[in-house]
C-alpha positions as CSV (number, residue, x, y, z in Angstrom):
1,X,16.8,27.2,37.6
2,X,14.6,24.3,38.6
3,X,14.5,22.1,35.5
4,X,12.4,19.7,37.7
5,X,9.6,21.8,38.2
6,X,6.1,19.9,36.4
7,X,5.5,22.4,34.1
8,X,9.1,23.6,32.9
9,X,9.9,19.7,32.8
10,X,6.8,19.0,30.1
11,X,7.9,21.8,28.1
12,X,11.1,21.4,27.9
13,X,10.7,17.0,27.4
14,X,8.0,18.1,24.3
15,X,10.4,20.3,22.8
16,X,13.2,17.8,23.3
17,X,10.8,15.0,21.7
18,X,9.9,17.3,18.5
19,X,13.7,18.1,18.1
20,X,12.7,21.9,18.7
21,X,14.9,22.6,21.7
22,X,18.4,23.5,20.2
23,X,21.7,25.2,21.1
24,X,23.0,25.2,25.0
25,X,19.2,24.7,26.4
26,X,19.4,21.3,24.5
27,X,22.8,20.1,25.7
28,X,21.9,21.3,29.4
29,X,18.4,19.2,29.3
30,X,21.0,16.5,27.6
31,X,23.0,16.8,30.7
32,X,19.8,16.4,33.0
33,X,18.7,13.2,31.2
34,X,21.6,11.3,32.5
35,X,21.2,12.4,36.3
36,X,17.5,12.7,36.6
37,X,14.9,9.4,35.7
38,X,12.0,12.0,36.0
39,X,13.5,13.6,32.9
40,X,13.8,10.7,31.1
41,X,10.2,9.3,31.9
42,X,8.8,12.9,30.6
43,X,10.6,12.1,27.1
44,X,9.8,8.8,26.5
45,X,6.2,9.7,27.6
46,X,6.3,12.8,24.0
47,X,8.1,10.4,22.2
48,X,5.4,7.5,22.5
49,X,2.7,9.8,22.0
50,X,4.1,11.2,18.6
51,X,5.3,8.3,17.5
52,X,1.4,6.7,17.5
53,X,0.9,9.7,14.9
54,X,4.2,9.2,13.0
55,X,2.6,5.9,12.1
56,X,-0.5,6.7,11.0
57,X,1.4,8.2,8.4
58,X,1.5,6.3,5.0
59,X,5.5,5.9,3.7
60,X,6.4,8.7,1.1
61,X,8.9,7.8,-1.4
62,X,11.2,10.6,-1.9
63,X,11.6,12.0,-5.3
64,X,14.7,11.5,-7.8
65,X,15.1,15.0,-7.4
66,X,16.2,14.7,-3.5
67,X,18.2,11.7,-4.4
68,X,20.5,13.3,-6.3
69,X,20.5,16.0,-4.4
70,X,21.5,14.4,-1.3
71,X,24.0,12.3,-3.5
72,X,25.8,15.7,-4.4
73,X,25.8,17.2,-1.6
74,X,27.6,14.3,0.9
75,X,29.3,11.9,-1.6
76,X,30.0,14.2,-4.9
77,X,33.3,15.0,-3.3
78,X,34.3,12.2,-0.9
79,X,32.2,9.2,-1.7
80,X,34.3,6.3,-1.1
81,X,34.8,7.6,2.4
82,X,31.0,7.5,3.3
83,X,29.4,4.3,1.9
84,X,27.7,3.6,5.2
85,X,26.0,7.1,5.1
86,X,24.3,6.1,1.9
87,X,23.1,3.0,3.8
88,X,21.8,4.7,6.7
89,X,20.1,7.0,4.3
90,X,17.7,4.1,3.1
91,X,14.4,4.6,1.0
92,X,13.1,3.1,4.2
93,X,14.7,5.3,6.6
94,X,14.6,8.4,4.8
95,X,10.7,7.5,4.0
96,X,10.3,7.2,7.9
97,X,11.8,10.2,8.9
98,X,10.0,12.3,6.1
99,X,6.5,10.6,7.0
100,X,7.3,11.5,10.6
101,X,8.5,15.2,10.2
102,X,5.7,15.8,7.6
103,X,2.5,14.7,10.5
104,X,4.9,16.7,13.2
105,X,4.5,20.0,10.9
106,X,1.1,19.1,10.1
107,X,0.0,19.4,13.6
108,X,2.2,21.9,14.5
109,X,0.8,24.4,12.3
110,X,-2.8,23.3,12.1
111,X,-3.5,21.3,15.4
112,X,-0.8,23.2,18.1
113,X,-3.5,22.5,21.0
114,X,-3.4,18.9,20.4
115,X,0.0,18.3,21.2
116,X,0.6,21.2,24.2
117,X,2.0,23.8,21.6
118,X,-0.1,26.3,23.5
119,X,1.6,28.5,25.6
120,X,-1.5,28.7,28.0
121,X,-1.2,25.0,28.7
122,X,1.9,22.3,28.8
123,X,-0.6,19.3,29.4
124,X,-2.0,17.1,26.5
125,X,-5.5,16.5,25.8
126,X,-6.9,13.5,25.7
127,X,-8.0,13.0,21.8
128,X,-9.1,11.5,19.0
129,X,-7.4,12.1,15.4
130,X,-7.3,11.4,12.3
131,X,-5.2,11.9,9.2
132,X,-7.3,10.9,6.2
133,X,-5.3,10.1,2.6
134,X,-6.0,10.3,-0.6
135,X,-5.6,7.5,-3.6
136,X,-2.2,8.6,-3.8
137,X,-1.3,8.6,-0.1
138,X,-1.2,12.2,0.3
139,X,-2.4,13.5,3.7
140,X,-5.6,15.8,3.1
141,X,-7.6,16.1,5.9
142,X,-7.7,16.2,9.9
143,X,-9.8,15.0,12.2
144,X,-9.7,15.7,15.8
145,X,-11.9,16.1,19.2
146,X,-11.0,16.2,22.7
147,X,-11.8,12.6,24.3
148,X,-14.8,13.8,26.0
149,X,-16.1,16.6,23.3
150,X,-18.8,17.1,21.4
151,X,-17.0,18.9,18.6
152,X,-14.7,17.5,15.6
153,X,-12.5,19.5,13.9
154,X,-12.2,18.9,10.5
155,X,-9.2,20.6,8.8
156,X,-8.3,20.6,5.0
157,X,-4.4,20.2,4.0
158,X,-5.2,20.4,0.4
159,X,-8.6,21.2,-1.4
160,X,-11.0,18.2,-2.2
161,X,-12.7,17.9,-5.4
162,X,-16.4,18.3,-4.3
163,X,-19.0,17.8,-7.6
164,X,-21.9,20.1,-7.8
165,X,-24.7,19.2,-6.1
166,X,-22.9,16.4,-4.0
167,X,-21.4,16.1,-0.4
168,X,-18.0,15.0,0.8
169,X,-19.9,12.9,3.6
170,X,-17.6,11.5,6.7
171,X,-17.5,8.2,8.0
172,X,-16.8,6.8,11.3
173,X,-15.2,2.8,10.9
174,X,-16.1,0.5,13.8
175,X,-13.3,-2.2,14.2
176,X,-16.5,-4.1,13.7
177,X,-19.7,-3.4,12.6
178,X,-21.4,-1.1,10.1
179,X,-20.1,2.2,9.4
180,X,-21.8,5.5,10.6
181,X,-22.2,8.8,9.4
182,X,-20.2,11.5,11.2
183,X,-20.2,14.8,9.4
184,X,-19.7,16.7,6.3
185,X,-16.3,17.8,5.1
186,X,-15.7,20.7,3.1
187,X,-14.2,21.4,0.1
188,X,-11.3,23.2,1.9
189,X,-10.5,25.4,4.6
190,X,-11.9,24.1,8.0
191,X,-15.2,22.9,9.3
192,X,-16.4,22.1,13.3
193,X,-19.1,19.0,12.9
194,X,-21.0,19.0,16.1
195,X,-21.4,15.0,17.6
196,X,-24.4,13.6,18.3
197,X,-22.3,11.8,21.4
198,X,-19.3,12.4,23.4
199,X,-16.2,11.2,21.0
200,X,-15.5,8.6,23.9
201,X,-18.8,6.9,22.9
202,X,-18.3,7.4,18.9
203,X,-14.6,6.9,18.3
204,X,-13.7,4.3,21.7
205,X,-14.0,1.6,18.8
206,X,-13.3,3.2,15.5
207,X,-10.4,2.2,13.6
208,X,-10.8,4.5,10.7
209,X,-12.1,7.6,9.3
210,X,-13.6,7.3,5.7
211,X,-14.6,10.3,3.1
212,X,-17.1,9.4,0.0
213,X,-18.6,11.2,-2.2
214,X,-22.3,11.2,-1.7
215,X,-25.8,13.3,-3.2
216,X,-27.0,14.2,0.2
217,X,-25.7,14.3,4.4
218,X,-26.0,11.1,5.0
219,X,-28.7,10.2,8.4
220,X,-28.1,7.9,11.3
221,X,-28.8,4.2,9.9
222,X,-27.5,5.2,5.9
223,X,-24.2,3.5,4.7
224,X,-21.7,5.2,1.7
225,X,-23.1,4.6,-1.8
226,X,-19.4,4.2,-2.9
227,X,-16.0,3.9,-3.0
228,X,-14.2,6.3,-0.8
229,X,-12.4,8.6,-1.7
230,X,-10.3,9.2,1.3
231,X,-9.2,7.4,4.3
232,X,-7.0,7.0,7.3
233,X,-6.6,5.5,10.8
234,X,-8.0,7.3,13.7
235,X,-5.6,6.7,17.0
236,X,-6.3,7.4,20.5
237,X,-3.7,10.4,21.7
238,X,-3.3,9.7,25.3
């Protein structure tokens, strides 16, 4: 089998980057790494392009729950022999690594397209996203549109407490400048806000995506009434 060939080699470099490929296909792609720089090149190219996501994901502190279960499970029986384990299993480091597998899973199951999960297509599009937070830093909604679209999708990963009468209203947030309406989001479930421009000409300078809390959609020109009540960086994937 051709390993080499453009398609088989994407697939298989994206599977290697998300730590999906497993058993003997892993250890024969492993194999191919060392002999072939095209190989290589195709990993590092998955592993930059997740990582930008991995950081737009805010630190999660593990629970005292885990702790201790990790703590019984590798050191309950042979703990002096292991103390570098425990250091390698850092708040840090275990924070990072949960951050990362939780936006991996996230797009996996809601966003496949966006990172070539398709089986239709091995190449990435070009696009905007956004994972948006809430006070507490847990992720609740995703924001995403081809580079050159005229669609966002808006995707809710847990429910947002809409009052009656109001509008969870969607902010675009220039690296300078005013903010600008973008869309509404709903309450939960998922929503497609058509653009009134190509996301190349909304997003090319947005840093961030904002959610308040507002009586009414707001109109080109208007600015949020108040605080938001969710927010998150919005990255360039390509």
């Amino acid at each position: 089998m051709n390993y080499l060939l453009p398609e088989r080699l994407e697939r298989l470099a994206r599977e290697y980057a998300l730590g999906t490929l497993a058993g003997p296909a892993r250890r024969r792609f492993e194999r191919l790494l060392r002999h072939a720089p095209a190989a290589s090149r195709a990993v590092g190219a998955w592993q930059e392009r997740l990582s930008r996501l991995a950081g737009a994901v805010p630190a999660m502190r593990p629970s005292d729950s885990v702790w201790r279960g990790l703590e019984r499970r590798l050191f309950a029986k042979s703990a002096p022999s292991r103390p570098w384990l425990w250091g390698f299993l850092s708040g840090r480091a275990l924070a990072g690594a949960v951050a990362g597998a939780l936006l991996c899973a996230l797009l996996l199951r809601f966003q496949p397209g966006l990172i070539g999960m398709e089986p239709e297509s091995y190449v990435l599009p070009a696009s905007y996203v956004g994972l948006l937070t809430d006070a507490a830093g847990t992720p609740t909604v995703l924001a995403s549109s081809r580079r050159h679209g005229r669609q966002l999708t808006v995707k809710l990963l847990q429910p947002v407490a809409i009052p009656s009468g109001s509008v969870a209203q969607l902010w675009a947030l220039p690296k300078e400048g005013a903010a600008f309406p973008v869309g509404v989001v709903p309450g939960s479930g998922s929503r497609t806000v058509a653009l009134a421009q190509p996301s190349e000409a909304l997003f090319s300078n947005v840093s961030r995506l904002a959610v308040s809390i507002e009586a009414a959609p707001a109109k080109a020109g208007d600015q949020p009434s108040g605080d938001f009540v969710l927010s998150g960086p919005c990255v360039k994937l390509w």
